[in-house]
C-alpha positions as CSV (number, residue, x, y, z in Angstrom):
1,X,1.4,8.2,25.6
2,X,1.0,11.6,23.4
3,X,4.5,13.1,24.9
4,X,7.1,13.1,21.9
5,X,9.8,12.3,24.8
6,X,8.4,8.8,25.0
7,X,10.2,8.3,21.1
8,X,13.8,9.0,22.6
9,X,15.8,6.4,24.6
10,X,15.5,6.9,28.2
11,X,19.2,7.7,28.4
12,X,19.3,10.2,25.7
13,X,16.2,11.6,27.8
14,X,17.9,12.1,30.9
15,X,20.7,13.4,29.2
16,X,18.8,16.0,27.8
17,X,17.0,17.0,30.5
18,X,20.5,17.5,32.4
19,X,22.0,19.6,29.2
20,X,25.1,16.5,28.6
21,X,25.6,14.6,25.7
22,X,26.3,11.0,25.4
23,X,29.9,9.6,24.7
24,X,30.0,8.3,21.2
25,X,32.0,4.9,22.6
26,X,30.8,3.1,25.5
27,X,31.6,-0.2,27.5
28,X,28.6,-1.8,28.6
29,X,26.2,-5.0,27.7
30,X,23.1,-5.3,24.9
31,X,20.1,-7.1,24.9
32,X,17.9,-7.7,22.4
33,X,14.3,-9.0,23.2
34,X,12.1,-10.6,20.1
35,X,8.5,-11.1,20.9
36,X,6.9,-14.0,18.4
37,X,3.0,-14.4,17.8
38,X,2.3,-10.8,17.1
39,X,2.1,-11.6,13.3
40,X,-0.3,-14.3,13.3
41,X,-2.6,-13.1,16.2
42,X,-2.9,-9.7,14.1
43,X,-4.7,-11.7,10.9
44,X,-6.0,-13.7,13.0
45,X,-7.8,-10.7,14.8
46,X,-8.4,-9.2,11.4
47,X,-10.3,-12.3,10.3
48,X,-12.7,-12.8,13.3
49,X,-13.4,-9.0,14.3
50,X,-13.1,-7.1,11.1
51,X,-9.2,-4.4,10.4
52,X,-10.4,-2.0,12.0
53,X,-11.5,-4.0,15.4
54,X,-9.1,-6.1,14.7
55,X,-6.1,-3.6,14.5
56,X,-7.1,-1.8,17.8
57,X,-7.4,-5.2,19.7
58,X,-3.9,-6.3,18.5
59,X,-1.9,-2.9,19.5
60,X,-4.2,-3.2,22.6
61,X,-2.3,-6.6,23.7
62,X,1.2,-4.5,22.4
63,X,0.9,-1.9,24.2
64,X,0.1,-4.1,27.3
65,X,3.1,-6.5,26.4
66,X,5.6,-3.4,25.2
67,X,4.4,-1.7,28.7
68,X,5.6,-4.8,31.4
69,X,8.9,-5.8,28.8
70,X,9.9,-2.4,28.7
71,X,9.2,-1.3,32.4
72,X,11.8,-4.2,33.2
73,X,14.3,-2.7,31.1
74,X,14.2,0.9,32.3
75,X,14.2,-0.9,36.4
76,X,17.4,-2.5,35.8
77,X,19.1,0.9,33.8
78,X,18.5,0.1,30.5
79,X,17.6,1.9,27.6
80,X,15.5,0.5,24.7
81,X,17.6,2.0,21.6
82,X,15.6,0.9,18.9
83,X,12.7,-1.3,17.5
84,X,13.2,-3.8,14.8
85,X,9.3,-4.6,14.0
86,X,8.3,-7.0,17.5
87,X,11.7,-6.9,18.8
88,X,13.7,-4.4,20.8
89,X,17.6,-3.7,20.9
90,X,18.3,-2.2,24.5
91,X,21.5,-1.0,26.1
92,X,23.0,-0.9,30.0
93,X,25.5,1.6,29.4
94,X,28.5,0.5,32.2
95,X,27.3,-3.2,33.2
96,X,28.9,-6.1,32.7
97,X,26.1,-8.1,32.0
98,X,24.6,-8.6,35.4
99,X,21.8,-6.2,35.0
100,X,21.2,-7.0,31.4
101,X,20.8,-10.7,32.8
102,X,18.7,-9.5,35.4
103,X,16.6,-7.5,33.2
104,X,15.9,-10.7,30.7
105,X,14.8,-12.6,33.3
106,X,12.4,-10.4,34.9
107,X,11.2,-9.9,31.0
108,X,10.6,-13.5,30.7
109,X,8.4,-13.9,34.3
110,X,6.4,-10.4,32.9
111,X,5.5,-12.5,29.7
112,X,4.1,-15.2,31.7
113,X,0.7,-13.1,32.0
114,X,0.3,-12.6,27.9
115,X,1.5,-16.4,27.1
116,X,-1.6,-17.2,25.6
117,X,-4.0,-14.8,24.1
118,X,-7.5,-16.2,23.4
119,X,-9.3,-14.8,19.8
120,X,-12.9,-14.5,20.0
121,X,-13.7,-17.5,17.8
122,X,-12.0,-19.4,21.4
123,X,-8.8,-19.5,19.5
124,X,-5.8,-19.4,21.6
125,X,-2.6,-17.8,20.1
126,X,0.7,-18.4,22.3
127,X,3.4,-15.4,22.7
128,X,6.8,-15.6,23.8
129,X,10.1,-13.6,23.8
130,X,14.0,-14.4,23.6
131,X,16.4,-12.6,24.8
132,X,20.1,-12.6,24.1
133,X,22.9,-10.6,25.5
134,X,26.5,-9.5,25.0
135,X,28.7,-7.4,27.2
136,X,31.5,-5.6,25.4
137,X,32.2,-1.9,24.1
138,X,30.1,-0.3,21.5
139,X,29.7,2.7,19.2
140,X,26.7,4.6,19.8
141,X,25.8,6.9,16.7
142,X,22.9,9.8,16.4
143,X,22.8,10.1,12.5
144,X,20.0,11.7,10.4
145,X,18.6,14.9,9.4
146,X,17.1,16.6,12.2
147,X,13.8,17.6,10.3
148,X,13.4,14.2,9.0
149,X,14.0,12.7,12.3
150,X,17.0,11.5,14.2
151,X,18.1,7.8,14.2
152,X,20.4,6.2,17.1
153,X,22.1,3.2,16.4
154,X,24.0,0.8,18.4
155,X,27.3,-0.5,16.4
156,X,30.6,-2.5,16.5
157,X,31.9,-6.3,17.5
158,X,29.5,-6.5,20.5
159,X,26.5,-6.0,18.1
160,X,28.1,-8.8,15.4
161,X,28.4,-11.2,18.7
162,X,24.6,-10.4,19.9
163,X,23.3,-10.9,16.3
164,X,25.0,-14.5,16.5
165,X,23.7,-14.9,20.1
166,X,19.8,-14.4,18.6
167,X,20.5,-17.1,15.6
168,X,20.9,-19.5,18.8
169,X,18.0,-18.3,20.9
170,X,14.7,-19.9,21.2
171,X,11.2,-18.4,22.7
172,X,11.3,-18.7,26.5
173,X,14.7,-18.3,26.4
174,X,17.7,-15.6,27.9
175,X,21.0,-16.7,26.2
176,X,24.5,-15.2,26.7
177,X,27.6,-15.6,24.2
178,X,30.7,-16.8,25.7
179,X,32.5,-13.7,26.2
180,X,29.4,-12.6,28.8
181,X,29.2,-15.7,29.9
182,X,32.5,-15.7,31.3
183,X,32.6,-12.2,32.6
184,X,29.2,-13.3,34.8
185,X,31.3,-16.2,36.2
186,X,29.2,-17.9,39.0
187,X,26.9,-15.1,39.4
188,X,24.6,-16.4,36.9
189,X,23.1,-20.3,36.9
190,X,23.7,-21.9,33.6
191,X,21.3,-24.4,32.7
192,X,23.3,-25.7,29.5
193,X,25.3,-25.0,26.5
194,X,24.3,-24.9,23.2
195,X,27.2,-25.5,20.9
196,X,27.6,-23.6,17.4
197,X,30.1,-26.3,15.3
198,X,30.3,-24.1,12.8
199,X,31.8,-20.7,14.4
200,X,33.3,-23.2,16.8
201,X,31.8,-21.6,20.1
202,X,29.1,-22.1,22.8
203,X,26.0,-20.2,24.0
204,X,25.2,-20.5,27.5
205,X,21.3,-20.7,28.6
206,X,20.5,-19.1,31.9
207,X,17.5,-19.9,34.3
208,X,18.7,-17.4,36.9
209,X,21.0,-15.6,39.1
210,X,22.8,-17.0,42.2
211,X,22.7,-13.5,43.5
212,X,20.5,-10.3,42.7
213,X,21.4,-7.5,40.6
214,X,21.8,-4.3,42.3
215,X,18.6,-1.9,41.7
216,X,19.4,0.8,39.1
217,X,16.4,2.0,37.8
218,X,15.7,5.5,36.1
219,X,14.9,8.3,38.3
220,X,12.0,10.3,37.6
221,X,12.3,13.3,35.2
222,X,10.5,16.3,36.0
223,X,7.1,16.9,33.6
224,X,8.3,19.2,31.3
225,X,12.4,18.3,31.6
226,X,12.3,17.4,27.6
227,X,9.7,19.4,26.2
228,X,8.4,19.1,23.0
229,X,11.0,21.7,21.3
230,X,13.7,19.5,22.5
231,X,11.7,16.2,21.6
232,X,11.1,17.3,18.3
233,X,14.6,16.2,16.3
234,X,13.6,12.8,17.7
235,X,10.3,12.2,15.9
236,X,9.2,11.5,12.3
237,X,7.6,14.9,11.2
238,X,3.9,13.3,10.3
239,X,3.9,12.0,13.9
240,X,5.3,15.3,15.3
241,X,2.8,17.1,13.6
242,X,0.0,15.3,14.8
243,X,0.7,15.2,18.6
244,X,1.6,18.5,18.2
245,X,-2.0,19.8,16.9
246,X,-3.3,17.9,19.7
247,X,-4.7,15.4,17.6
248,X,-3.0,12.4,19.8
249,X,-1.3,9.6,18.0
250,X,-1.9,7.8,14.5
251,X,-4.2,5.3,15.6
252,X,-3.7,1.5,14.6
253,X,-4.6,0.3,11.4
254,X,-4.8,-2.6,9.5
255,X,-3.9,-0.8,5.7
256,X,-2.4,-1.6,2.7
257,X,1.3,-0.4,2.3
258,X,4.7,-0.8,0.9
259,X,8.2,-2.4,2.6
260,X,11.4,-1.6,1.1
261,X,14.6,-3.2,2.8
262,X,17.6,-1.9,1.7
263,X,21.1,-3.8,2.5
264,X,24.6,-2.2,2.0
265,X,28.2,-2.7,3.4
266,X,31.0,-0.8,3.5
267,X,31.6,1.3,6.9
268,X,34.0,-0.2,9.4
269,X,32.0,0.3,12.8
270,X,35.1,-0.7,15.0
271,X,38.0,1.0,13.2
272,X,37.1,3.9,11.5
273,X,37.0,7.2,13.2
274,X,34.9,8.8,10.0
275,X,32.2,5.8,10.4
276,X,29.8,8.0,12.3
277,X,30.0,11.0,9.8
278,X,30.0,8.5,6.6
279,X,26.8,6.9,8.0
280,X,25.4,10.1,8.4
281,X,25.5,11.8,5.4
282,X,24.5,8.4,3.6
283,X,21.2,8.4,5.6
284,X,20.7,12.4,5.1
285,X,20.6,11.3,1.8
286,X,18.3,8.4,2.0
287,X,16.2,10.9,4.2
288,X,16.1,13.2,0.5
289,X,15.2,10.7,-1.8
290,X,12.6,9.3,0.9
291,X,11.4,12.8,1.1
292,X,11.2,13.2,-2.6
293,X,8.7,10.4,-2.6
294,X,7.4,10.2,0.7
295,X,8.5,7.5,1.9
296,X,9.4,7.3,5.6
297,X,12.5,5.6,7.5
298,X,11.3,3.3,9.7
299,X,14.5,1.4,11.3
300,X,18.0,1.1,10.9
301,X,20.1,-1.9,11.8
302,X,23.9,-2.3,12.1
303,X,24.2,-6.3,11.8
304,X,27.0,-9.1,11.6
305,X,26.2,-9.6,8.0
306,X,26.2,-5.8,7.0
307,X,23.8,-3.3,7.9
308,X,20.1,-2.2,6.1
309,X,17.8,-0.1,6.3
310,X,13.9,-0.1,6.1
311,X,11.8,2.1,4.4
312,X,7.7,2.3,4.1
313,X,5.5,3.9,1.8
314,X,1.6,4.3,2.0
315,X,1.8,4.6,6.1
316,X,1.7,7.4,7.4
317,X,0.9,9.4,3.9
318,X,-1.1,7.1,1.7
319,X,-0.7,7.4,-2.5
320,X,-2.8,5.6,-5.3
321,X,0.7,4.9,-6.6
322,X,3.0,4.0,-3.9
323,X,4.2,0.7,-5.4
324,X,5.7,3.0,-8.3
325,X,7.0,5.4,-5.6
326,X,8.8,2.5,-3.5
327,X,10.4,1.1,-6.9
328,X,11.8,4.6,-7.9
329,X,13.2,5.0,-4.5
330,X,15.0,2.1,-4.8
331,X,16.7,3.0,-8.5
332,X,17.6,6.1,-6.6
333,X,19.2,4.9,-3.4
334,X,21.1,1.8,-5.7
335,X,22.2,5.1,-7.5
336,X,23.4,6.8,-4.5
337,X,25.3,3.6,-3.1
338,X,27.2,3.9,-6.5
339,X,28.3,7.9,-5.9
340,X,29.2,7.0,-2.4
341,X,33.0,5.4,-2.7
342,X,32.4,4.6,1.5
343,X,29.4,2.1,0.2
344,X,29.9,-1.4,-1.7
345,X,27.1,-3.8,-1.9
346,X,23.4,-3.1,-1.7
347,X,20.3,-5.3,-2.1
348,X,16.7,-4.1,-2.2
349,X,13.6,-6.5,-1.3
350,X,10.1,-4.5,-2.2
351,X,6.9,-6.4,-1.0
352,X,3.2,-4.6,-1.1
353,X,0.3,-6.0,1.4
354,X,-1.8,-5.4,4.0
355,X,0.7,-4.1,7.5
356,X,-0.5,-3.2,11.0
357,X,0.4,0.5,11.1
358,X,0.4,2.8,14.2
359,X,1.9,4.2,17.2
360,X,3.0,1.1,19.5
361,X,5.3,0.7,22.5
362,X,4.8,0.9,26.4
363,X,4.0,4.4,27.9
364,X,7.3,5.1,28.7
365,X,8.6,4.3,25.2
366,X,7.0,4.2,21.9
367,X,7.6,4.3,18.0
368,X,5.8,4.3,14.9
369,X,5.4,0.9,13.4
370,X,4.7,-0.7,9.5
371,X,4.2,-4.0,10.5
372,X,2.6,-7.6,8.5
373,X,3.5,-10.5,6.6
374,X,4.5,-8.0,3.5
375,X,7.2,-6.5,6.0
376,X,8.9,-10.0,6.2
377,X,8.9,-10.9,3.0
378,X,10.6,-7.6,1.7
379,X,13.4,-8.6,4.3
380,X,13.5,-12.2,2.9
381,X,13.9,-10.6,-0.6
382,X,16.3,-8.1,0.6
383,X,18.3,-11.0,1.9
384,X,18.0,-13.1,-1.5
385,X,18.7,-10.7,-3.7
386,X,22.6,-10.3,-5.5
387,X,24.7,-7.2,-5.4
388,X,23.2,-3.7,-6.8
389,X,19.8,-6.5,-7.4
390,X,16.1,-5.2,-6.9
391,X,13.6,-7.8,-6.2
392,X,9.9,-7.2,-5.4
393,X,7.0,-9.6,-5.0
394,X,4.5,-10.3,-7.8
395,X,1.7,-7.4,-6.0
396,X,4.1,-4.5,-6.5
397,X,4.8,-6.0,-10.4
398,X,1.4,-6.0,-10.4
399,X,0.8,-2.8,-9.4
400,X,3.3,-1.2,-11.3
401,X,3.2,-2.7,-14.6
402,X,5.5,-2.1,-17.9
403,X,5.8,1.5,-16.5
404,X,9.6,0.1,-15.5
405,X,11.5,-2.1,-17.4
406,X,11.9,-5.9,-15.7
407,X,13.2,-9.2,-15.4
408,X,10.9,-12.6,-14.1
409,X,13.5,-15.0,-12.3
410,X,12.3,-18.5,-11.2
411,X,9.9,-18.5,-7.8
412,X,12.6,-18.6,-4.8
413,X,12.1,-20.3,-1.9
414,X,12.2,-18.2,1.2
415,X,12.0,-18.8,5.2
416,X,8.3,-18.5,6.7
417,X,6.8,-19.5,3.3
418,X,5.9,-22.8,2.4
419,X,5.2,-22.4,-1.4
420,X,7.8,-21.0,-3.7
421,X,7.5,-16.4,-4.0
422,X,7.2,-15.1,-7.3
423,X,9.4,-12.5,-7.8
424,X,10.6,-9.7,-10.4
425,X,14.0,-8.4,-10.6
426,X,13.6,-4.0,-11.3
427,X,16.0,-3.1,-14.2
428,X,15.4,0.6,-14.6
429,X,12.8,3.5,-15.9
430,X,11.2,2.2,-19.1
431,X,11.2,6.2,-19.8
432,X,14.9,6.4,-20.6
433,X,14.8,3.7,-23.3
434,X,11.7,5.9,-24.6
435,X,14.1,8.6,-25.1
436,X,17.0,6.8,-26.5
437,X,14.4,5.4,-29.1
438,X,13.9,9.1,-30.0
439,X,17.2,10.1,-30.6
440,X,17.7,7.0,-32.8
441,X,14.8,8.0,-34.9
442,X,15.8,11.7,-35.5
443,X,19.0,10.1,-36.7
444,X,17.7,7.7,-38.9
445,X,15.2,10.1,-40.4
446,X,16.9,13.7,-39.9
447,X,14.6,17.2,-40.2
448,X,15.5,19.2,-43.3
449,X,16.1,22.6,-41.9
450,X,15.1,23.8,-38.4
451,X,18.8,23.8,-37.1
452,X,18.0,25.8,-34.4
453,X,14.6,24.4,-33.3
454,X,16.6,20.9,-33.6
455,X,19.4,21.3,-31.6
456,X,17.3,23.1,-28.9
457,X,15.3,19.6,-29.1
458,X,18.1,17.3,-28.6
459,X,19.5,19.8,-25.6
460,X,16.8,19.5,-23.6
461,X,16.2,15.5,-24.3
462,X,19.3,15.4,-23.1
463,X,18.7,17.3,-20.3
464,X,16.0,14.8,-19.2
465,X,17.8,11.4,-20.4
466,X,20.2,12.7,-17.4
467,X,17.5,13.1,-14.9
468,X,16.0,16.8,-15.2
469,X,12.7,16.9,-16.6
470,X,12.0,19.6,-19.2
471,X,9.2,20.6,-21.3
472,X,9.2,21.8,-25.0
473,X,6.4,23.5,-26.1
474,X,6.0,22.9,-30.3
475,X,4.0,25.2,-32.3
């Protein structure tokens, strides 16, 4: 588990280890796989053994989970791409859907052992995972700043129709859109359709195959085939660093921490030959201003309804004021969407609270995770929130006080909650209003004399009502 080529898809693994690159458009089928329970069986674990019990017990059972759902991926010649908190997106490059099928199954039978997880207290927690699939062509993007850590993402109609395909999948349950569906003909059983009246279309549920899938899984790599050099562009630099110095991996916590989703819209994934190089320099530029405050990219989804990204702050690198640092980040990246004539809506949803951290995956793929109840509200936020809009919960208003200037909307109602958030909408820096109040005074009640001295005042406050701090030194 302490090899860095464990954080690159199995593909891009091979590849490497063979010196080829990998096609930027590809024909094949994804799956993605959402495990539920994880969220509740983590406080739960909290509660009854203590965090720090408590969060080495819960990435126990995900490691064990992660280990038998991934293990039937990479037998059928798959790749898990990315994760997206308890869920993975996975890809079988050149299939049409029967060994993505196959795979899903075999995923389902796997989670048969870890259905039911008893606490101490005699609690029992169930878990369960849904897969969906879609078979179609894809882009298949590498973007990022090397040092800050590579990100490979899965885009393009196929996605749009999978992302539909999971709003119409239940636990327990491998689902195909029609297009897949289709292709499969007879070789798949069918158990029923569920119809969507609204995009005027039909998922079909599958209990199994009427004939098995071929075997296709990865052959071995030599030990040292991707060594850590070549591993390296892959990782986030904190986690590099520490398997590097032989330390192992961060080990699971239960700690407090910040989640900042960001939405945005704007790139054409199908048509647009530049969509590769727009996304990557507007992520090399999230990777800056994350850098600047040390924050850390954590995922990156390409979705139906737009794409988002999402950032944390107090895991790995912990700071007294990381609520202030999340909030800044976001004026900064809203900023950036606005430079950026390739990006046109954006929406931020902050949220502060306790998150499972840590290294978590099977052993033959892993990732490092910010994970809690915090993490899904930010999303929720994210998702409520209007164009250019920053909304945070009341913790991080809390936490960050009049230093920013704010507006208090009415509590919104948001899915997974029962009661009604309370939520702040971030404005701007209260600073900047500081200094226009300055200049006002100086011209209501000018200096007599001091010309000089005076403009050399006003040059540099405008220097830092721009955005670059100075510092006058008055004798």
């Amino acid at each position: 588990m302490e090899s860095p080529s464990v954080y690159i898809p199995m593909d891009r693994r091979q590849a490497l280890a063979q010196g080829k690159s990998l096609p930027e458009r590809v024909q094949g089928t994804a799956l993605f796989a959402d495990i539920s329970g994880f969220t509740p069986l983590t406080e739960t674990l909290a509660r009854e053994l203590g965090p720090q019990r408590g969060s080495e017990e819960i990435t126990r059972h995900l490691n064990l989970v992660y280990d038998a759902v991934i293990a039937e991926v990479h037998g059928y010649g798959g790749s898990v791409i990315g994760f997206s908190g308890d869920a993975i997106t996975c890809w079988f490059d050149q299939d049409n859907g029967l060994r993505a099928v196959a795979s899903g199954l075999a995923m389902q039978e796997a989670m048969a052992r870890f259905a039911q997880v008893t606490a101490p207290s005699g609690k029992t927690m169930p878990l369960a995972i849904k897969t969906s699939i879609a078979c179609g062509p894809a882009r298949r993007f590498l973007v990022g700043n090397p040092e800050q850590g590579l990100v490979e993402v899965l885009a393009g109609q196929t996605l749009n129709r999978l992302a539909q395909v999971d709003h119409h999948t239940q636990g327990g349950e491998v689902v195909l859109d029609t297009v897949t569906a289709i292709a499969l003909g007879d070789q798949v059983r069918v158990a029923y359709w569920r119809n969507d009246q609204e995009r005027a279309c039909a998922y079909a549920v599958v209990d199994g195959l009427k004939r098995p899938a071929p075997a296709s899984a990865w052959p071995p790599l030599a030990e040292h085939a991707t060594h850590d050099a070549i591993a390296r562009p892959w990782l986030l630099p904190p986690v590099y660093e520490r398997l590097r110095s032989g330390l192992g991996e961060f080990l699971a916590e239960l700690r407090p921490a910040v989640s900042l989703f960001m939405s945005f819209t704007g790139i054409d994934y199908d048509h647009d030959p530049d969509a590769e190089r727009k996304l990557d320099r507007f992520i090399r530029e999230v990777q800056t201003i994350l850098n600047q405050y040390e924050g850390t990219l954590i995922q990156l989804t390409i979705g139906d309804k737009g794409s988002y990204l999402y950032a944390a702050f107090g895991a790995p690198v912990a700071h007294e004021d990381d609520a202030l640092r999340a909030a800044s980040t976001a004026l900064a990246l809203r900023d950036l969407a606005r430079r950026l004539d390739f990006i046109d809506q954006t929406g931020v949803g902050i949220a502060q609270g306790r998150m499972r951290t840590g290294a978590y995956g099977g052993s033959t793929m892993r990732t490092y995770g910010v994970l809690g109840n915090a993490t899904n509200l930010a999303a929720r936020l994210m998702q409520a929130a209007a164009p250019d809009q920053i909304l945070v919960n009341d913790a991080v208003f809390q936490a960050i006080g009049d230093a920013l200037d704010w507006q208090t909307p009415p509590p919104i109602q948001v899915k997974g909650r029962s009661e009604p958030v309370v939520i702040h909408s971030l404005l701007g820096e209260r600073q900047r209003r500081a200094l226009r109040s300055l200049f006002d005074a100086l011209d209501e009640t000018p200096l007599v004399g001091r010309e000089e001295e005076l403009a050399l005042l006003i040059q540099e406050m405008e220097q830092a009502a721009g955005g670059h701090g100075q510092i006058v030194g008055l004798t």
